[in-house]
C-alpha positions as MATLAB code, in Angstrom:
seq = 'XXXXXXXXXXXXXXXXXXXXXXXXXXXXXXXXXXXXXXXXXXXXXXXXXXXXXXXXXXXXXXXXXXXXXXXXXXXXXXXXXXXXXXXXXXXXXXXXXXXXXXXXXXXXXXXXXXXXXXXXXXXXXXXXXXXXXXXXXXXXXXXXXXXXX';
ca = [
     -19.262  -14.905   12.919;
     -16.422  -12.379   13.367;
     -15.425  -12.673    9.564;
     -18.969  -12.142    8.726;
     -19.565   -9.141   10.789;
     -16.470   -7.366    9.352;
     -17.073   -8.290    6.399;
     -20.864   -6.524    6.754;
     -19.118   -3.523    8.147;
     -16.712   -2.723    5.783;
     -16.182    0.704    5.038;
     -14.854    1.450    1.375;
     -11.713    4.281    1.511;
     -12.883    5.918   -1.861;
     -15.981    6.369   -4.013;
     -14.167    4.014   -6.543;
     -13.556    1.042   -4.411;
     -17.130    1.072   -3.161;
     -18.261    1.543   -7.289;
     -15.797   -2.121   -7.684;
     -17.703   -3.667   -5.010;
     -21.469   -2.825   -5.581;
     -21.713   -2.153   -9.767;
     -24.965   -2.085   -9.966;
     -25.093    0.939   -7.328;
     -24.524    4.209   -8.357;
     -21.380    5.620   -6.851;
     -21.217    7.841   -4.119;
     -20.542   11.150   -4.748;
     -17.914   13.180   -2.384;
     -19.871   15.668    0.279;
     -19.924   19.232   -1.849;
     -18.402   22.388    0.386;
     -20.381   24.960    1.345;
     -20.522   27.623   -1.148;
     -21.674   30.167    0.705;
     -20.661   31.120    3.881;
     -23.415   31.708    6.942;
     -24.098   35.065    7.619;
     -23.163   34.525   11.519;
     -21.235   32.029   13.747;
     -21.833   32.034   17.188;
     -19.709   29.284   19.241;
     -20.761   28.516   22.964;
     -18.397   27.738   25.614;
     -15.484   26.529   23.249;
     -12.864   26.054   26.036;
     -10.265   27.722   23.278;
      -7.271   27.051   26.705;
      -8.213   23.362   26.619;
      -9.367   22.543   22.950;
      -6.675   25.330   21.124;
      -5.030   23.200   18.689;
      -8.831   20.977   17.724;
     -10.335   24.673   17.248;
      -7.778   25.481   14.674;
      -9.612   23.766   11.403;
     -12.801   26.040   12.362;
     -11.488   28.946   13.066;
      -9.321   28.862   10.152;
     -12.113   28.159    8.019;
     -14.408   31.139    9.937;
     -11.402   33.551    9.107;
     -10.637   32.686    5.700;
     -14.440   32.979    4.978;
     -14.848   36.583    6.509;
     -17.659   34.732    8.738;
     -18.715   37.388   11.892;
     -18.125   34.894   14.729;
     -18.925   35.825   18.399;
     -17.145   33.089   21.143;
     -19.680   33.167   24.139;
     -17.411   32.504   27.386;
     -18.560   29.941   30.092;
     -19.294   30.556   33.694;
     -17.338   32.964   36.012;
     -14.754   32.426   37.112;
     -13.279   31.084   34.018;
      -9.528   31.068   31.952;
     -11.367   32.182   29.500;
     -12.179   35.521   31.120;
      -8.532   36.399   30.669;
      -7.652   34.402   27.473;
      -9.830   34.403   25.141;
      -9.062   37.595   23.471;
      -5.700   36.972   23.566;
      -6.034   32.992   22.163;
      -8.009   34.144   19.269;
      -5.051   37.308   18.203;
      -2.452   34.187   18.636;
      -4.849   32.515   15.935;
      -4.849   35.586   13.603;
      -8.319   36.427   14.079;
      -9.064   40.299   13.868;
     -11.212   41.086   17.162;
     -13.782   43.896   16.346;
     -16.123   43.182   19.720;
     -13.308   43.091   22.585;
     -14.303   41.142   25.420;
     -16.983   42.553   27.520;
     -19.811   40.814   30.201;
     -22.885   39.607   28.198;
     -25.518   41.827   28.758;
     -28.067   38.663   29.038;
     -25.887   35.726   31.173;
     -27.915   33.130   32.457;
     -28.153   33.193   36.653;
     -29.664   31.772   39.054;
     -33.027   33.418   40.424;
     -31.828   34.213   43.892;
     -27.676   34.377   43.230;
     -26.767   36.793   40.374;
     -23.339   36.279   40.895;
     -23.731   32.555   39.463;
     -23.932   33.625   35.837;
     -23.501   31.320   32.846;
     -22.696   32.209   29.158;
     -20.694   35.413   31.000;
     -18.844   37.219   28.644;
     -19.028   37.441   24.940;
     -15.659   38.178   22.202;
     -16.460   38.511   18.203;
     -13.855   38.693   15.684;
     -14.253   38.812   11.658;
     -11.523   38.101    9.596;
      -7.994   38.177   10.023;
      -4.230   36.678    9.047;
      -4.493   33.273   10.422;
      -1.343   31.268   11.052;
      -0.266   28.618    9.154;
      -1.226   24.987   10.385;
       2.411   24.453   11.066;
       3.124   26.991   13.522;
       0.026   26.057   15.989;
       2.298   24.322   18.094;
       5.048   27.303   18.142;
       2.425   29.318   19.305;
       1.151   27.056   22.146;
       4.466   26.868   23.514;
       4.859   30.769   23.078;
       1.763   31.583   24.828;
       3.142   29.033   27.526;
       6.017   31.432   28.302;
       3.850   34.161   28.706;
       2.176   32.138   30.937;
      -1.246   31.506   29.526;
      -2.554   28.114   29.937;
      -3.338   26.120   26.983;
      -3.446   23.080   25.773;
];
């Protein structure tokens, strides 16, 4: 039953090998990039002091493409608050909207001062680092004692 189950499973690596197995099929053809960039990226919450080094591929790509981007920070208090900004520069993104509160947080109805979606950062563009050096710049924003993972 095992063997059988597998065997129903099996994914094929490459259009190719799946065209061998199933000839009478039409072969798949590879998932076609994006050839135009969206006009606007907005990313919610995006834990850049836990998530840094999974972010990179994304950001890179939102850099490269000149793609306006705006990071929306979580709740107060938050890392992010204080490194944000300063995580996104490490990346080589060019911040044109510093950080600054967001003028429409979610709160609660009677506490204010429990606010969600608190502060927002945009950046556009930029020098980002090469792949390679992600982990050099971890470890250098370590010393300077930002947290980040």
């Amino acid at each position: 039953l095992q063997d059988a189950v597998a065997t129903e499973l099996k994914v094929s690596d490459t259009p190719e090998e799946e065209a061998a197995e199933n000839p009478d099929e039409p072969p798949m053809l590879p998932t076609p990039q994006p050839k135009v960039p969206p006009t606007m990226a907005i990313i919610a919450h995006p834990q850049l002091h836990r998530y840094f080094s999974d972010f990179y591929p994304a950001i890179a790509w939102l850099v490269e493409n000149n793609v306006p981007t705006v990071i929306v920070g979580p709740s107060d208090p938050d890392p992010s608050w204080k490194q944000d900004e300063v995580l996104l520069k490490a990346f080589g993104c060019d911040v044109v909207l510093p950080k600054r509160l967001n003028p429409y947080p979610m709160c609660l109805p009677n506490n204010p001062k429990v606010r969600k979606c608190n502060h927002i950062i945009g950046f556009r563009g930029g020098k980002i680092i090469p792949k390679d050096k992600v982990t050099r710049t971890k470890i250098d924003l370590l010393a300077k004692d930002y947290n980040v993972r």
